[in-house]
Biopython code that builds the backbone (N, CA, C, O; Angstrom):
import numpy as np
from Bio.PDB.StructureBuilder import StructureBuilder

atoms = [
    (1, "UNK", "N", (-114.329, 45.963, 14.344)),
    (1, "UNK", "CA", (-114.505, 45.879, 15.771)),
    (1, "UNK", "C", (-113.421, 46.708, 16.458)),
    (1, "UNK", "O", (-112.263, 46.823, 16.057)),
    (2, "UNK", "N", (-113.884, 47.197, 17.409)),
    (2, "UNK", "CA", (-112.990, 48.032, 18.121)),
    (2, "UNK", "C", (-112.183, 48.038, 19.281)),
    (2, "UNK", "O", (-112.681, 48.612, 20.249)),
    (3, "UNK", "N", (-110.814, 47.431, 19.457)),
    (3, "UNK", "CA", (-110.335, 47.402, 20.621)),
    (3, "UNK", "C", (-110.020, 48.066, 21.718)),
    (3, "UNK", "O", (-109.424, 49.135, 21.582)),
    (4, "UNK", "N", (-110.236, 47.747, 22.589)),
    (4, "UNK", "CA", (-109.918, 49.054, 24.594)),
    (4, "UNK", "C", (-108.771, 48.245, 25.366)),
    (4, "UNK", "O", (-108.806, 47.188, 25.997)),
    (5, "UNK", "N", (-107.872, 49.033, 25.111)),
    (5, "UNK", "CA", (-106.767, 48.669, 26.120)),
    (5, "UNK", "C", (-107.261, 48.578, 27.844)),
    (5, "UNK", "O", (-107.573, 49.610, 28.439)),
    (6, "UNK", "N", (-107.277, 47.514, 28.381)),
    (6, "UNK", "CA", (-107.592, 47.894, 29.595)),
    (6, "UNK", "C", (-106.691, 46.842, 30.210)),
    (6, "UNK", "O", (-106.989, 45.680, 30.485)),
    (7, "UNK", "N", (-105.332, 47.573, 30.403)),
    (7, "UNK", "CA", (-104.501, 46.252, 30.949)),
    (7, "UNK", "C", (-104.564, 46.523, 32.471)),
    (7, "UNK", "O", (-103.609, 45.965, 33.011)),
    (8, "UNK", "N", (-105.429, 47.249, 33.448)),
    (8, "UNK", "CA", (-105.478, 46.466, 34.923)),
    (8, "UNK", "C", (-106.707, 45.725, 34.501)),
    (8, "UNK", "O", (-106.932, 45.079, 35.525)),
    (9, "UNK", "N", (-107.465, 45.465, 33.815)),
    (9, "UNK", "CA", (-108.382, 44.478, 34.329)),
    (9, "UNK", "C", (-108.014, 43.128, 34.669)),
    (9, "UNK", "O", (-108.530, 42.377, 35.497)),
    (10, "UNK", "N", (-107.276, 42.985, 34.086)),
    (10, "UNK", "CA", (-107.208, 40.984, 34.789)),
    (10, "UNK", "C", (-106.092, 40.986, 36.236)),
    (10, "UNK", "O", (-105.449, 39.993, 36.578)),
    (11, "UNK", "N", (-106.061, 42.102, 36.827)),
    (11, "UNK", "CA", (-105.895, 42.258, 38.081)),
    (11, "UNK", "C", (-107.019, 42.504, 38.873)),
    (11, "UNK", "O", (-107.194, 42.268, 40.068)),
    (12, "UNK", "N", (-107.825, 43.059, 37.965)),
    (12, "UNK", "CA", (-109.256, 43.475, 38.807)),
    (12, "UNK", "C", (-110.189, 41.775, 39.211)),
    (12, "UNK", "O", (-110.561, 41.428, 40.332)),
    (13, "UNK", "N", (-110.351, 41.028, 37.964)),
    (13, "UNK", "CA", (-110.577, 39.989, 37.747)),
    (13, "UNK", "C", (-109.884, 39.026, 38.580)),
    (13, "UNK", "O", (-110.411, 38.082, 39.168)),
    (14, "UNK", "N", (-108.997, 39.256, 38.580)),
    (14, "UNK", "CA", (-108.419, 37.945, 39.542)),
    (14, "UNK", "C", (-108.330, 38.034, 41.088)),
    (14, "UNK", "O", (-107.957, 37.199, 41.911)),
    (15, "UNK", "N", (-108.833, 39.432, 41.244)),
    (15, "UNK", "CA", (-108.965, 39.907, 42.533)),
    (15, "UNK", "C", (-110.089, 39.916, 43.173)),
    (15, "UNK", "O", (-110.247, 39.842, 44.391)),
    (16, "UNK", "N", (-111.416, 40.069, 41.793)),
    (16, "UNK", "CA", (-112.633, 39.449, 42.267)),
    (16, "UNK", "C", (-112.573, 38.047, 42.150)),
    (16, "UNK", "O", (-113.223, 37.394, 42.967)),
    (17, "UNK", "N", (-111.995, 37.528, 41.393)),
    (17, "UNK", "CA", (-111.914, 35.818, 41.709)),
    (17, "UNK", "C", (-111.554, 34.743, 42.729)),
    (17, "UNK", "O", (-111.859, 33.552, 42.794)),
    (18, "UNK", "N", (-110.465, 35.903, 43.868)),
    (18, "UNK", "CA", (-111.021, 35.418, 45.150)),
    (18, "UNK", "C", (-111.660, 35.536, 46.352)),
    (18, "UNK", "O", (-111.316, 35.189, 47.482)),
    (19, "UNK", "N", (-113.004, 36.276, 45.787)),
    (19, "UNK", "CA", (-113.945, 37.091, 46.641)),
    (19, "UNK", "C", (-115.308, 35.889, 46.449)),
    (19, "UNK", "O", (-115.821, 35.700, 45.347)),
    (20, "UNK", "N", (-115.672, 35.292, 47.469)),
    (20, "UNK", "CA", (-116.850, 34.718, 47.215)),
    (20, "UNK", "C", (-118.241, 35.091, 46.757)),
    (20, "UNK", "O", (-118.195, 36.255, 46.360)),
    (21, "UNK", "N", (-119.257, 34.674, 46.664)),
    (21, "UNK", "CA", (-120.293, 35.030, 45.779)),
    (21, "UNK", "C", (-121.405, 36.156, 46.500)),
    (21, "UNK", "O", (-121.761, 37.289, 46.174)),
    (22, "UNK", "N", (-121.804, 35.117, 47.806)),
    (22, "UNK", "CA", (-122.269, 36.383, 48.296)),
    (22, "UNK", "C", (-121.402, 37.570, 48.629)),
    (22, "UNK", "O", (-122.233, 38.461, 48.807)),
    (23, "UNK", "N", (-120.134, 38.125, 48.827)),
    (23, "UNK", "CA", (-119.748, 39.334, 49.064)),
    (23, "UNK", "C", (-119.582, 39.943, 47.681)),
    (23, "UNK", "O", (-119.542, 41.170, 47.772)),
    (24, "UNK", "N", (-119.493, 39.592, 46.682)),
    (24, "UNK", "CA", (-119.937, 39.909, 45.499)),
    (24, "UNK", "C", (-120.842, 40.751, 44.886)),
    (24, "UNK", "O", (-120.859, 41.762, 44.183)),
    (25, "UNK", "N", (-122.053, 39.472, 45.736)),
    (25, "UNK", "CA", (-123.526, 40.190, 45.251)),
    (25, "UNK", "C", (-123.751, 41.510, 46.064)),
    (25, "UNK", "O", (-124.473, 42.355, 45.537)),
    (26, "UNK", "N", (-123.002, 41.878, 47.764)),
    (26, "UNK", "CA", (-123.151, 42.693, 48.416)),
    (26, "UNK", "C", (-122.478, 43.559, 47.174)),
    (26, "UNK", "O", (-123.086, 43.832, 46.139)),
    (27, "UNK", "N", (-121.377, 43.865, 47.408)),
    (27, "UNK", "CA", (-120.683, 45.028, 46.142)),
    (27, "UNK", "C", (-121.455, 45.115, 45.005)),
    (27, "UNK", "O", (-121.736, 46.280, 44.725)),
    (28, "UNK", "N", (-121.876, 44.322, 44.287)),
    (28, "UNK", "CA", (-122.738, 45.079, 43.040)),
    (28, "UNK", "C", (-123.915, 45.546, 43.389)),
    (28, "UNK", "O", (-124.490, 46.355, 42.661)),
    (29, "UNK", "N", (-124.496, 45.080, 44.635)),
    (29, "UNK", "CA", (-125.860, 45.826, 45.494)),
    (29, "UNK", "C", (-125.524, 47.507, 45.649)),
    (29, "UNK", "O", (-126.148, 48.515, 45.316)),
    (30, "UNK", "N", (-124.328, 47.293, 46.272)),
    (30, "UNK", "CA", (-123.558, 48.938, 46.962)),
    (30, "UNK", "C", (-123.380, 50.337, 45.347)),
    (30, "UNK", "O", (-123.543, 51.533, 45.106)),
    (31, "UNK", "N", (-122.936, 49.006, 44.674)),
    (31, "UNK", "CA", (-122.971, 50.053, 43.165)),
    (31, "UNK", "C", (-123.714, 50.246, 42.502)),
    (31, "UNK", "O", (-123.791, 51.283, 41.842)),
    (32, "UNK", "N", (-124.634, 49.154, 42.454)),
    (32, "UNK", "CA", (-126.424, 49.555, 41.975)),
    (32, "UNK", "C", (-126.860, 50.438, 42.429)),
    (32, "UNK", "O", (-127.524, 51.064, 41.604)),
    (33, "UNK", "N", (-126.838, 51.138, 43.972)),
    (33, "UNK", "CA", (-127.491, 52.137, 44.510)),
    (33, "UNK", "C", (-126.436, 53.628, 44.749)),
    (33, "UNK", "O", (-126.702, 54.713, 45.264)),
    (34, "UNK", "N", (-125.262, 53.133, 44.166)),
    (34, "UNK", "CA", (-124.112, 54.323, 44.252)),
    (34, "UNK", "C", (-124.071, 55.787, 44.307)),
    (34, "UNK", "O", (-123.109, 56.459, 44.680)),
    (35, "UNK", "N", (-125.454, 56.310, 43.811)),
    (35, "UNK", "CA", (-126.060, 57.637, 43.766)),
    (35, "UNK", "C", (-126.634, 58.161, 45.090)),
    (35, "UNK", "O", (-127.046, 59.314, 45.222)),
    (36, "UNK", "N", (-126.631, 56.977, 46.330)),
    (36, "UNK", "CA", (-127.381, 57.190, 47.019)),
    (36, "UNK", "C", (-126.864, 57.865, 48.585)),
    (36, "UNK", "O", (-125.835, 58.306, 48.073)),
    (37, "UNK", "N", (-126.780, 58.142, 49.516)),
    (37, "UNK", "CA", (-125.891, 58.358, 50.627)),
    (37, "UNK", "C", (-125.490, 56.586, 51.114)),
    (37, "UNK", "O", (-126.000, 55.524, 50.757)),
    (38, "UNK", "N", (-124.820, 56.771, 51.679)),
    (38, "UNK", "CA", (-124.244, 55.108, 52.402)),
    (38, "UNK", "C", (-125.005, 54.691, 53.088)),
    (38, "UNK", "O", (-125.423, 53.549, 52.896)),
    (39, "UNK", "N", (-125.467, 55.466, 54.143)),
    (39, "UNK", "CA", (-126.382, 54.989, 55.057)),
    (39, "UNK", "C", (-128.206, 54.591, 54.239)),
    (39, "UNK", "O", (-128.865, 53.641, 54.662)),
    (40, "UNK", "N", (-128.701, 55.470, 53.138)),
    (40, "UNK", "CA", (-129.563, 55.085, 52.495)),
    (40, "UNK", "C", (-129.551, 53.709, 51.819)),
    (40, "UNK", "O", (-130.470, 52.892, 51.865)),
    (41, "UNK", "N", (-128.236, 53.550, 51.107)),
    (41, "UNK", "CA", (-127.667, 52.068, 50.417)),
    (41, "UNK", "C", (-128.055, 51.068, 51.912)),
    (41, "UNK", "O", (-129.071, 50.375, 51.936)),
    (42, "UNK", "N", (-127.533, 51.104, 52.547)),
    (42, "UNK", "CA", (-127.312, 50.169, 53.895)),
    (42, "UNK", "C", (-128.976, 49.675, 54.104)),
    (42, "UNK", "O", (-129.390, 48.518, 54.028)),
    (43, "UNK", "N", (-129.837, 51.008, 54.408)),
    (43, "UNK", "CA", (-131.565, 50.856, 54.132)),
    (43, "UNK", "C", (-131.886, 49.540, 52.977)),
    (43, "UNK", "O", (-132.375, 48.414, 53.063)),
    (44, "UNK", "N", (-131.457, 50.173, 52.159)),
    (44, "UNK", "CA", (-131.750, 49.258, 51.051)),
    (44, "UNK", "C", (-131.010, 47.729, 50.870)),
    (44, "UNK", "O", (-131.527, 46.710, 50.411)),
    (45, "UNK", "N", (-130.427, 47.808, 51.088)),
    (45, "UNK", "CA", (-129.657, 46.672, 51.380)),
    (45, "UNK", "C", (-130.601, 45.342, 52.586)),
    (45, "UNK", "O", (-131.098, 44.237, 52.367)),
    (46, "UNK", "N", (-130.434, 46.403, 54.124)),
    (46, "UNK", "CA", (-131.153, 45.338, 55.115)),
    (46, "UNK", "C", (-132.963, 44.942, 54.777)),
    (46, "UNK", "O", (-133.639, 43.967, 55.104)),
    (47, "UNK", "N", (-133.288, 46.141, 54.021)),
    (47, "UNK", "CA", (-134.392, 45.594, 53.404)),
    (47, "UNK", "C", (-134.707, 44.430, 52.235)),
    (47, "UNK", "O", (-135.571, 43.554, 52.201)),
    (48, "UNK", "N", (-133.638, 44.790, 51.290)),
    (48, "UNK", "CA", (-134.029, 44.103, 49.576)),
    (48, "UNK", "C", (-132.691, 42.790, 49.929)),
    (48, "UNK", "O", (-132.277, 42.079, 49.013)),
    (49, "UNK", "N", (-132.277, 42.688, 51.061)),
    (49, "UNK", "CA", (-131.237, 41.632, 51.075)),
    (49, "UNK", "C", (-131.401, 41.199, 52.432)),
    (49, "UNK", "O", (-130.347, 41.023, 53.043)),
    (50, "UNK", "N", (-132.428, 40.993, 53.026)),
    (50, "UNK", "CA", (-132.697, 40.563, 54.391)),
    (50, "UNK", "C", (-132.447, 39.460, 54.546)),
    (50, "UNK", "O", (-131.775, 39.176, 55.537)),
    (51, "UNK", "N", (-132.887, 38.377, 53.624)),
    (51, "UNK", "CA", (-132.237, 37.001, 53.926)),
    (51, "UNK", "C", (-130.595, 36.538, 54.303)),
    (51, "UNK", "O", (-130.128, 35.814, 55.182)),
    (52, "UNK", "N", (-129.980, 37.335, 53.184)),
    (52, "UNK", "CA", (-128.724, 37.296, 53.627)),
    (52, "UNK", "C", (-128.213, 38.017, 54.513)),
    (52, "UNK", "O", (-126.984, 38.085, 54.498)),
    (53, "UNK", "N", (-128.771, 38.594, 55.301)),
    (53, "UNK", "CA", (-127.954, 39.190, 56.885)),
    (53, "UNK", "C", (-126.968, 39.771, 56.827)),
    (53, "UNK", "O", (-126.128, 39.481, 57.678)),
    (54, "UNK", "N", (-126.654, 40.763, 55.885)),
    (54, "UNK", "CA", (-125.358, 41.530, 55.888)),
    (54, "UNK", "C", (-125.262, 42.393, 57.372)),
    (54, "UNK", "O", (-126.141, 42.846, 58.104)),
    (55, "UNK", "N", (-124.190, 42.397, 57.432)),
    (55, "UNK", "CA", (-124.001, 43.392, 58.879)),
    (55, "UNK", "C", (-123.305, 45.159, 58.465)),
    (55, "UNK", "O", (-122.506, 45.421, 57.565)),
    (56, "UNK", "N", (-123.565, 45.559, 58.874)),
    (56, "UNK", "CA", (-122.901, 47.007, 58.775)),
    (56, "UNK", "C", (-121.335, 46.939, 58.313)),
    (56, "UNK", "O", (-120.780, 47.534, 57.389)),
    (57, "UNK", "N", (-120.816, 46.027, 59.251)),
    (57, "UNK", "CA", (-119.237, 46.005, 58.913)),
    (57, "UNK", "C", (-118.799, 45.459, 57.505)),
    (57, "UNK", "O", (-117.869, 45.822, 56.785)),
    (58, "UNK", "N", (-119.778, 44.444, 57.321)),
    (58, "UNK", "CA", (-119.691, 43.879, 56.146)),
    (58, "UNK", "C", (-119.931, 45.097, 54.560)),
    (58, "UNK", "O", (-119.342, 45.117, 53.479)),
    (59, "UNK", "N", (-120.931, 45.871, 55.062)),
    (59, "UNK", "CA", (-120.854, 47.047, 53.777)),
    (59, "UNK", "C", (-120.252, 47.550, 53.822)),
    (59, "UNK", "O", (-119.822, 48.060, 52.787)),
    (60, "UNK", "N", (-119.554, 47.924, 55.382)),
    (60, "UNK", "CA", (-118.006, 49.316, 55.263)),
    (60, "UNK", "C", (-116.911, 48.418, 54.401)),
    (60, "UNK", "O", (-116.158, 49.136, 53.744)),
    (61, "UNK", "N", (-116.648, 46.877, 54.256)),
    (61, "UNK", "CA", (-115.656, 46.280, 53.447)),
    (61, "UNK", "C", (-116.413, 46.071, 52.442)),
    (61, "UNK", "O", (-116.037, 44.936, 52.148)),
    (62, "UNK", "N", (-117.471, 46.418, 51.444)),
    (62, "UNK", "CA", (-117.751, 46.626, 50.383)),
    (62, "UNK", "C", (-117.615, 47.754, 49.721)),
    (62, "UNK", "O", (-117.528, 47.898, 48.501)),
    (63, "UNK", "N", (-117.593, 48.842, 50.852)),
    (63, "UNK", "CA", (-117.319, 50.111, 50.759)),
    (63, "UNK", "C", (-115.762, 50.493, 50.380)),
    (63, "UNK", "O", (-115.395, 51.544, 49.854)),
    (64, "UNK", "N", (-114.911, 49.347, 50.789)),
    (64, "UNK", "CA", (-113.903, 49.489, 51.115)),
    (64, "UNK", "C", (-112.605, 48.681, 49.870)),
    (64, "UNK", "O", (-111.444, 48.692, 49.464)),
    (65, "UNK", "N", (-113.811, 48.130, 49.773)),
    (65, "UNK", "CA", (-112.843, 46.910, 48.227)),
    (65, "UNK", "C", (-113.519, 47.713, 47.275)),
    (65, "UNK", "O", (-112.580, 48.368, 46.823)),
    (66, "UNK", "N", (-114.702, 48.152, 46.577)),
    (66, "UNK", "CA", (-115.070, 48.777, 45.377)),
    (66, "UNK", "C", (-113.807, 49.909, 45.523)),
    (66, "UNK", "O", (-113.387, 50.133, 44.388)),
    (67, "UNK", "N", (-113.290, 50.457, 46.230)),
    (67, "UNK", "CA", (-112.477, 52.205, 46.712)),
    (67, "UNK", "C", (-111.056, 51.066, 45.732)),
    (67, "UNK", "O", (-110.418, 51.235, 44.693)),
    (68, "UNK", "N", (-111.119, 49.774, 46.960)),
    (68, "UNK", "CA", (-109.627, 49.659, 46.114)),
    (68, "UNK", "C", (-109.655, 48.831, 45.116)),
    (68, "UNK", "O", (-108.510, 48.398, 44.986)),
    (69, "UNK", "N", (-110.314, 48.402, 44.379)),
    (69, "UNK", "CA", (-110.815, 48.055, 42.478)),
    (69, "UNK", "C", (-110.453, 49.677, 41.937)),
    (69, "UNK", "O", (-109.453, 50.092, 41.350)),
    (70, "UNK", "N", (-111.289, 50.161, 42.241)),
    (70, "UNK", "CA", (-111.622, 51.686, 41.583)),
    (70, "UNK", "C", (-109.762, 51.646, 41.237)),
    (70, "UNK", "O", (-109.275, 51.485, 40.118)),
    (71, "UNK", "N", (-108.734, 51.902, 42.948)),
    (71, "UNK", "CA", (-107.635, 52.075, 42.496)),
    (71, "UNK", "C", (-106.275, 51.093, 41.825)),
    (71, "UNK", "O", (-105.066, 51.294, 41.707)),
    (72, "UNK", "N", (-106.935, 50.283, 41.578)),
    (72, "UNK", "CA", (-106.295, 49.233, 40.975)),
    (72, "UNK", "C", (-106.743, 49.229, 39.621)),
    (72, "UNK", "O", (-106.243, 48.441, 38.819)),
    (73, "UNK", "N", (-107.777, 50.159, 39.235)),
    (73, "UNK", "CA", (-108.135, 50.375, 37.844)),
    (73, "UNK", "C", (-107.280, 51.312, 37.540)),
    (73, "UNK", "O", (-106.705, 51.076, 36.478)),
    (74, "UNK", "N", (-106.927, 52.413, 38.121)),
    (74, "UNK", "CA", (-106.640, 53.354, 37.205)),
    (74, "UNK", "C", (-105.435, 53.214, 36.607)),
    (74, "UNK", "O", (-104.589, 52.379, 36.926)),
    (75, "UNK", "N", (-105.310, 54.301, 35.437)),
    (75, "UNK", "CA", (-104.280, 53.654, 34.429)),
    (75, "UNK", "C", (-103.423, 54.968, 35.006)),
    (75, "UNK", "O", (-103.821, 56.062, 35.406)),
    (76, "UNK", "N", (-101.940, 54.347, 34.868)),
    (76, "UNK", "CA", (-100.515, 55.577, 35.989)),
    (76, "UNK", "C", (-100.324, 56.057, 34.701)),
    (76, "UNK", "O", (-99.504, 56.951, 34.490)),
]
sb = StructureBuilder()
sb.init_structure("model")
sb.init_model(0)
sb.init_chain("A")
sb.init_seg("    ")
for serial, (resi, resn, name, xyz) in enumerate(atoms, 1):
    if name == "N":
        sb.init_residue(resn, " ", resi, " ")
    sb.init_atom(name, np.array(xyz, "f"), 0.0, 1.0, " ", f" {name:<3s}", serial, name[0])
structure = sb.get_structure()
């Protein structure tokens, strides 16, 4: 078996651990469609997530925590 050093993850982890569930599910929505322009994601979003009522501001801080995961991943 093969081991991967990945010593920021349990900063990443504990940083999603105090992010509640639905803003969660918004961020893995935003990265499911990551190929897409922002404003297309957002489409998809108020459509395929209408029940939950995300607001615009709410994806610019999904927009905005995946940016700082990303930099809390990288290895210095």
């Amino acid at each position: 078996m093969h081991e991967i050093d990945m010593p920021k993850l349990e900063d990443c982890l504990l940083d999603m651990n105090e992010k509640n569930a639905r803003f969660l599910e918004l961020v893995s929505t935003v990265l499911y469609f990551e190929t897409l322009e922002k404003e297309e994601v957002a489409e998809k979003i108020f459509t395929l997530k209408s029940k939950q009522r995300y607001s615009i501001e709410e994806i610019d801080e999904a927009y905005q925590y995946i940016d700082s995961l990303k930099g809390k991943a990288k290895l210095s």
